[in-house]
Each structure stands twice: as structure tokens, then as C-alpha cells.
C-alpha positions in Angstrom: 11.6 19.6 -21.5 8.8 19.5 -24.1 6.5 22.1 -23.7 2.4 19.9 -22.9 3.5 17.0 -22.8 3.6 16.5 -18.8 0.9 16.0 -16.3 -0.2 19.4 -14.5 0.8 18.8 -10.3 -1.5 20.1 -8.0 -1.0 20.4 -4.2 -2.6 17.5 -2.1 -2.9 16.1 1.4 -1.7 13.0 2.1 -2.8 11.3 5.3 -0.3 9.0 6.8 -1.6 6.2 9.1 -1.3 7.9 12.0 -3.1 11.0 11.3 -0.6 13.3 10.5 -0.8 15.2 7.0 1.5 15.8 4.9 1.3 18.1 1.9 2.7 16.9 -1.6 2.6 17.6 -5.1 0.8 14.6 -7.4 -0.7 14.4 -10.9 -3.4 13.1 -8.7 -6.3 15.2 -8.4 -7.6 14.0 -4.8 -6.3 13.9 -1.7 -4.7 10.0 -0.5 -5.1 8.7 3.2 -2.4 5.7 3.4 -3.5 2.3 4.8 0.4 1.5 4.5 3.6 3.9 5.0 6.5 3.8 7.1 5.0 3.5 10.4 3.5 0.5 10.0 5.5 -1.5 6.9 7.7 -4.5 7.8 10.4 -3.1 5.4 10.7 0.1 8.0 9.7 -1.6 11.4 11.6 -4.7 11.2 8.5 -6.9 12.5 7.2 -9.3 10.0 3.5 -9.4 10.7 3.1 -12.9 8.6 5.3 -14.5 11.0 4.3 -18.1 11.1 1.0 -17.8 8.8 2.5 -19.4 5.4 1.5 -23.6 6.6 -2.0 -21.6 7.7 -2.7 -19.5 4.6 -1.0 -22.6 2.3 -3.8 -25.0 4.2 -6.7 -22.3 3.6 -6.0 -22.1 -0.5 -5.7 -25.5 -0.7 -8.7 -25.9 0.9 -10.6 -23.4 -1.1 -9.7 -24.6 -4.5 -9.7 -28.6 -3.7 -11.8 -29.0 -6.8 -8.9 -27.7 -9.1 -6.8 -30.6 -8.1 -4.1 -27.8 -6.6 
């Protein structure tokens, strides 16, 4: 590898959503507290929390942007 070229990796704490912390190494100076991870993502759980809200959330835009002629 070329020598000053890469990002320097410090040692962080990463906070998962349900409190446990995990240490990791990031190019990211601060630790990160997840709102999203494995615990809770539909991709992982297999529960789709949008179940049934596309007509709602379709009726809201239109809605908000009537004027636009959506």
C-alpha cells in the first residue's frame, strides 16, 4: 500500500440500539450510537414495520403537494 495516503483509524464505541457497546475501528473520530442495526432492521427481523401504510403515506403526499398538480 502507498505510504499517507489512507485515513488514520482510531478505536471507537459504537452503541447498538439496545445499549450494548461495541468497540470498532473507524476513520471517524467520534463515537456512533445506532438508531438502526440488526436488532431492530426489517432485513434481519423479518417484520416489515410499513406493513399496510403505502395507500396512507401515498394519500398524505398527495395531500401535501396538491398545488403541484401531483
Amino acid at each position: 500500500m502507498k505510504k499517507g495516503i489512507h485515513p488514520e483509524y482510531h478505536e471507537i464505541n459504537v452503541t447498538m440500539t439496545d445499549g450494548k457497546t461495541v468497540k470498532m475501528y473507524s476513520s471517524v473520530k467520534k463515537d456512533l450510537v445506532l438508531s438502526t442495526d440488526n436488532l431492530n432492521h426489517s432485513a434481519w427481523t423479518g417484520q416489515r414495520s410499513n406493513a399496510g401504510e403505502k395507500g396512507r403515506r401515498t394519500a398524505e403526499f398527495k395531500k401535501k403537494f396538491a398545488g403541484f398538480g401531483f
